[in-house]
C-alpha positions in Angstrom: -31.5 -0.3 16.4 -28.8 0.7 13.5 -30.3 3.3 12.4 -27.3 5.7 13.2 -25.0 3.5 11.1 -27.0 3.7 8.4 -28.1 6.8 8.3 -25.6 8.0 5.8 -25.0 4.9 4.2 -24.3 5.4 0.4 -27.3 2.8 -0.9 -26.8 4.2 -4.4 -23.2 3.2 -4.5 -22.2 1.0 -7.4 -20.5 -2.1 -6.3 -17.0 -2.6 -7.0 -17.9 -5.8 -8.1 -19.1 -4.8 -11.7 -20.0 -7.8 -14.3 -16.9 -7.4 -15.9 -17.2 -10.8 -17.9 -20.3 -9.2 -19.6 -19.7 -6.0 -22.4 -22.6 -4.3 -20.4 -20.5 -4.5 -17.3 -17.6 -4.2 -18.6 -18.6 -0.6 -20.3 -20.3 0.3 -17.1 -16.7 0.0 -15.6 -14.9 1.7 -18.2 -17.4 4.8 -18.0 -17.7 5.3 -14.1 -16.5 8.0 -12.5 -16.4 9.0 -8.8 -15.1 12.1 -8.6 -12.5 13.4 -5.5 -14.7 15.8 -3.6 -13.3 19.3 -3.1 -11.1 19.5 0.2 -12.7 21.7 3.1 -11.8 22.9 6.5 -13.1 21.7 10.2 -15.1 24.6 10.0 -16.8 24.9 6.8 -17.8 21.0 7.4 -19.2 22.0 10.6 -21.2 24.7 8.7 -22.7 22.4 6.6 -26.5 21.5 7.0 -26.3 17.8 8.3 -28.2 16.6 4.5 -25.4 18.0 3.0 -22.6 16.9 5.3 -24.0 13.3 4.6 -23.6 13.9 1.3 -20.0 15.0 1.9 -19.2 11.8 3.8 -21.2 9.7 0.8 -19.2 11.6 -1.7 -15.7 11.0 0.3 -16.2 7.1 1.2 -17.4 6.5 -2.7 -14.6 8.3 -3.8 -11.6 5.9 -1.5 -13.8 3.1 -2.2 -14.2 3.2 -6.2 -13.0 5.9 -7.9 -9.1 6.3 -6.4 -6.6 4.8 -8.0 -3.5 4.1 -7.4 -0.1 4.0 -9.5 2.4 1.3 -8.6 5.8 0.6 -10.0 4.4 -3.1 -11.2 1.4 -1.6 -12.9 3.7 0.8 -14.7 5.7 -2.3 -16.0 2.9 -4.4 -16.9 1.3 -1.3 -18.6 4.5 -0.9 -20.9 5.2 -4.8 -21.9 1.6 -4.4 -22.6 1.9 -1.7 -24.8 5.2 -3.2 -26.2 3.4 -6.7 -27.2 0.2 -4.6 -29.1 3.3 -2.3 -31.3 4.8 -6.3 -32.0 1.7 -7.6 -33.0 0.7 -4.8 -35.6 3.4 -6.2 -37.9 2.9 -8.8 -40.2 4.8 -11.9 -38.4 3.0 -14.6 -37.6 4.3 -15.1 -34.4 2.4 -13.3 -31.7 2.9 -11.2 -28.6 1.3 -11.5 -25.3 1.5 -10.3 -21.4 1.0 -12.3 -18.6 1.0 -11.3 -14.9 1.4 -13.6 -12.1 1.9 -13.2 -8.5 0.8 -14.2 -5.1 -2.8 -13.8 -3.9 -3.7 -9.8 -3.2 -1.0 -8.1 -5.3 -3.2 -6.0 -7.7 -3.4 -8.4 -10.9 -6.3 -8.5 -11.5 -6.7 -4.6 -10.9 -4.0 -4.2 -12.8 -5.6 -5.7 -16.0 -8.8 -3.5 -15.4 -7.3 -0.9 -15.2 -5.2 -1.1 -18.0 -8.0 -2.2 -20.0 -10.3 0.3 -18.3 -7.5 2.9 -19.8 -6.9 1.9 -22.9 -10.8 1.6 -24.0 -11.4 5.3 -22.5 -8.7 6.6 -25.4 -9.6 4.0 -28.2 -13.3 5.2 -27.6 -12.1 8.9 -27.6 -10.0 8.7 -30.6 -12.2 6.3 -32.8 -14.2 7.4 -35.9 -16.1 4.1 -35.6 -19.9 4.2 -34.1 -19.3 4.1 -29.9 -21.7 1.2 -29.9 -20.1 -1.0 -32.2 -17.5 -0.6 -30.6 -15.7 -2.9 -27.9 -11.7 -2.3 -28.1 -11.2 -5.1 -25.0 -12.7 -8.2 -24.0 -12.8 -9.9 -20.5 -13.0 -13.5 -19.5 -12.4 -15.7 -16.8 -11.0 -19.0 -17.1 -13.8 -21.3 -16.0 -13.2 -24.4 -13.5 -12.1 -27.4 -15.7 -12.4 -25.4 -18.6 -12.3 -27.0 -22.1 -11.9 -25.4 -25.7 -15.6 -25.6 -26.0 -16.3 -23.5 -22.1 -13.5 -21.7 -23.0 -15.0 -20.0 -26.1 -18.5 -19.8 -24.4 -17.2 -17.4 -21.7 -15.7 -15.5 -24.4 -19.0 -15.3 -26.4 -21.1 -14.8 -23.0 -18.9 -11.7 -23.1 -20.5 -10.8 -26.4 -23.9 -11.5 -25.8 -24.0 -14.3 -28.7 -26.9 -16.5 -28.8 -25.4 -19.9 -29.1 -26.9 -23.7 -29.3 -25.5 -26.2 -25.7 -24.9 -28.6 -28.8 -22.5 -25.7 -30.9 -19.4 -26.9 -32.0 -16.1 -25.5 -30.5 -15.0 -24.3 -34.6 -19.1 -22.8 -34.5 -18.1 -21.2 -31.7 -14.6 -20.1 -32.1 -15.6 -18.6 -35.7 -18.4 -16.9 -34.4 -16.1 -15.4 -31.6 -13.7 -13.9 -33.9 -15.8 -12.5 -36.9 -17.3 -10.2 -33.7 -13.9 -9.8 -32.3 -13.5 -8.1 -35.7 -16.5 -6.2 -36.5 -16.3 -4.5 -33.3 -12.6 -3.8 -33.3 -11.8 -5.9 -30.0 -7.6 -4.9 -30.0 -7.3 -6.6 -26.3 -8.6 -10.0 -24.7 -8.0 -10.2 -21.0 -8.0 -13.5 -19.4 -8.2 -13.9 -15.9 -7.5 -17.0 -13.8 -5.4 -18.4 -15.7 -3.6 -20.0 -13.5 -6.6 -22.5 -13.6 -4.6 -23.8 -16.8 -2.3 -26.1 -15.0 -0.9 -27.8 -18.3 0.4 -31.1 -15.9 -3.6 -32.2 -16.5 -4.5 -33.3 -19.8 -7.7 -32.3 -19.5 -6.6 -28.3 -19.5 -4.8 -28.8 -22.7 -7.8 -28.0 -24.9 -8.7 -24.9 -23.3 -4.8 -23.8 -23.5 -5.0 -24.5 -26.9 -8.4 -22.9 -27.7 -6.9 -19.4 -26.4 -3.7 -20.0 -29.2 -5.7 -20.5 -32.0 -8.0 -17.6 -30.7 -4.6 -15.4 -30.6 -3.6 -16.2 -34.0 -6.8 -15.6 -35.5 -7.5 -12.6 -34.0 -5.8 -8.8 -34.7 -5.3 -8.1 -31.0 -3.3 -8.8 -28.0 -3.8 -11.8 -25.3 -3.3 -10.5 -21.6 -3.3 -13.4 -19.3 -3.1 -12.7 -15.3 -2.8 -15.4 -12.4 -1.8 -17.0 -9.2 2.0 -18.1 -9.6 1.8 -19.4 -13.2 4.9 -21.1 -13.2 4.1 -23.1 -9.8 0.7 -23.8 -11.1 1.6 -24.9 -14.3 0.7 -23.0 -17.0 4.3 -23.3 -18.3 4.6 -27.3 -18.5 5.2 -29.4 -21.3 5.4 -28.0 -25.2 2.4 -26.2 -25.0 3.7 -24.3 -22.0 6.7 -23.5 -24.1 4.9 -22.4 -26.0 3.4 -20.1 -23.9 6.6 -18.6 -22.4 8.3 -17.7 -25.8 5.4 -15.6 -26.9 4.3 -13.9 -23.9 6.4 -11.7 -21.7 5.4 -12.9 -18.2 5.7 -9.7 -15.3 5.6 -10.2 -11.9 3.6 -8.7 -8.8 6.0 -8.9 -5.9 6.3 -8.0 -2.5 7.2 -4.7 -1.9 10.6 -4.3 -0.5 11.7 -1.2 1.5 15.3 -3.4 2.7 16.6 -0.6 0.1 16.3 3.2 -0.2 14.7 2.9 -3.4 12.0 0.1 -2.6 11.1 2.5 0.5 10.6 5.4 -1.3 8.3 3.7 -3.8 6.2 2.0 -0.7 6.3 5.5 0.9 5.1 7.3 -2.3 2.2 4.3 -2.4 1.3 5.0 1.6 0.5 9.0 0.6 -1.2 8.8 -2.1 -3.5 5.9 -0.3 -3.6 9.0 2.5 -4.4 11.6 0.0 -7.5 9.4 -1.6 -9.3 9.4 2.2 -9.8 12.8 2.3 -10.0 12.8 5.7 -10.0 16.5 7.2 -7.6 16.2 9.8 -5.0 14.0 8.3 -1.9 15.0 8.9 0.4 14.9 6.0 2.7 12.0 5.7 1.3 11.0 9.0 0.7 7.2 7.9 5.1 7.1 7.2 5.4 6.7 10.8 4.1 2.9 10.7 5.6 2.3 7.0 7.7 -0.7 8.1 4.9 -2.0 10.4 2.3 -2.1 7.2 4.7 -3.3 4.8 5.5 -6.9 7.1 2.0 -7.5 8.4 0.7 -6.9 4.9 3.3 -8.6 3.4 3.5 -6.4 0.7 0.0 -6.8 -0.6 -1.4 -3.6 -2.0 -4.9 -4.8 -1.6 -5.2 -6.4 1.7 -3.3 -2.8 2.7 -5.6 -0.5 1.4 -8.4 -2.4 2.6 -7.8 -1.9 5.8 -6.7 1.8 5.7 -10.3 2.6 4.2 -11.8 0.9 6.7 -10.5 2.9 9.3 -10.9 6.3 6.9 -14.4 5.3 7.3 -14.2 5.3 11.1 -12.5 8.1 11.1 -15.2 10.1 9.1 -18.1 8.6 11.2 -16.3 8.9 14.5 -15.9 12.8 14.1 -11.7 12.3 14.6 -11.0 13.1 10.8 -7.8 11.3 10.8 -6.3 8.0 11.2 -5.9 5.8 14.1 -2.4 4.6 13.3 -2.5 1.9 16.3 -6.1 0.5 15.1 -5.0 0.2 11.7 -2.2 -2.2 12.5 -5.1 -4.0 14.5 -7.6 -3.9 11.6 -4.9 -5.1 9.1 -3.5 -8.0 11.4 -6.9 -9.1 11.3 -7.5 -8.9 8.1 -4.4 -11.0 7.2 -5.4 -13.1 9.8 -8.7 -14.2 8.5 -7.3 -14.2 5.0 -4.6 -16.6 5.7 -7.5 -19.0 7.7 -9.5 -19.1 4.2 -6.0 -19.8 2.6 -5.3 -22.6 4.1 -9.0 -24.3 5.1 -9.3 -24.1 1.0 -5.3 -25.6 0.7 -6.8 -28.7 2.4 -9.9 -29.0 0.5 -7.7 -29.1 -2.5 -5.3 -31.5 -0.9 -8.3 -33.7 0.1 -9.8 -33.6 -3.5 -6.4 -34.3 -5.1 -5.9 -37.0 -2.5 -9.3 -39.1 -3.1 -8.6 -38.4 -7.0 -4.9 -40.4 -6.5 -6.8 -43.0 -4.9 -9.1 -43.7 -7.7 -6.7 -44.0 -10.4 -4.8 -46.5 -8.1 
């Protein structure tokens, strides 16, 4: 029944959903390549024997799908405060430097981190005299749901692979943690979700905590991104003080193209999303024409964007056309916002009905 969608179907693909909270995924991730597949004409594609034509097509969707990527204006500036906080924290004061990125929902943070990290651990490897196995130049963990300083430092040591008691100490664990961070020359921590840190709950203190003491213990530099920090509350009370005088927070707006400048940079975004479809027949700059139109029904969210441009690219490749349908994109990504704002706000009223029953009993 489907067997002429699948017939091409890249099963070998790696997911884009690596283990990244693992060093096994993480490497995997830092070492994959797809590589952008030469560009050919109408007719040497319909030259090609149909094996190799699928492979074309395999080689072009895997390419869009995992291996282009994509330089924005906010990546650039996390990407420098990043590197500016690492030059602080090589000198000897105590106080140290961190990055955090927050943001609405679908503007690249977390991409932005892996990527960075992805980045930095290709040169550190390339330049390094130390054994490639040993070592592990960035770290990535996710803040757990009502994470403490003890499931804080477990994700963190998950990351390593550390064997570790259920009944460990958070000091066990934290010392443990940071004599690896060490031996394997660990120069970033990321930590995603952070916004899950909302300081106005006394519980989340701990954890906050936890992740400062890591920090000053550690040679390396904290990178934090989240949902709207502020509003969530990662910067309340003294600890969130804290928080903001060490770490330079950057934030993942909206694009705006109200300006000459803002519309060149969503412009320059749009063609090099075209370019990384390799579609045959794709005009040059032909996605401009509905620049305004994908900016407000995206609302300036990279990833819901491109998601819906490579879904198309894919129709385009398996319908034969070899270029975009400019009027079915605006269809695809109105639905895709569509269905994404649903799930936004059926899970805004689960929290709103937890939060609610919660009030009650403490009345």
């Amino acid at each position: 029944m489907f067997e002429d969608l699948l017939s091409d179907f890249d099963f070998d693909a790696p997911t884009v959903n690596f283990e990244y909270t693992t060093k096994e995924g993480w490497r995997e991730f830092v070492e994959f390549e797809a590589d952008q597949p030469v560009p050919c004409s109408t007719r040497e594609y319909e030259a090609m024997a149909s094996s190799d034509r699928a492979l074309y097509n395999i080689a072009r969707e895997r390419f869009m799908s995992v291996g282009a990527r994509i330089s924005t204006p906010s990546l650039r500036s996390f990407a420098a405060a990043a590197r500016n906080a690492m030059a602080d924290n090589r000198s000897p004061d105590d106080s140290k430097s961190g990055v955090i990125i927050s943001g609405r929902p679908s503007m690249g943070k977390t991409t932005a981190v892996q990527e960075f990290g992805r980045a930095f651990e290709r040169a550190r490897r390339a330049r390094s005299t130390q054994k490639k196995r040993d070592l592990i130049p960035v770290a990535f963990a996710q803040v757990p749901t009502h994470a403490t300083e003890k499931t804080m430092m477990k994700k963190l040591a998950d990351f390593y692979a550390l064997p570790y008691s259920q009944t460990a100490s958070y000091e066990t664990l934290l010392a443990r943690v940071c004599n690896v961070m060490r031996e394997c020359a660990t120069e970033i921590v990321i930590i995603d979700d952070i916004h899950r840190l909302d300081l106005r709950y006394h519980a989340n203190e701990g954890a906050a905590d936890a992740l400062k003491e890591l920090s000053e213990r550690f040679p390396g530099t904290m990178i934090y991104a989240g949902v709207d920090v502020a509003r969530n509350g990662l910067f309340w009370g003294s600890r969130g003080e804290q928080i903001m005088a060490r770490f330079e927070t950057v934030q993942f707006d909206e694009y705006d193209i109200a300006t000459n400048e803002g519309a060149a940079v969503w412009g320059r975004i749009l063609t090099e999303l075209e370019t990384s479809l390799c579609l045959i027949d794709q005009p040059e700059g032909d996605i401009l024409r509905i620049a305004a139109e994908l900016r407000d029904i995206s609302r300036g969210s990279l990833g819901r964007m491109a998601k819906a441009i490579r879904r198309c690219a894919r129709d385009a490749i398996h319908d034969g056309s070899e270029r975009l349908d400019l009027d079915n994109l605006l269809v695809v990504l109105a639905t895709i916002r569509k269905l994404e704002d649903r799930a936004a706000d059926e899970a805004g009223t689960g929290v709103k009905r937890r939060r609610g029953r919660r009030e009650r009993v403490r009345q």
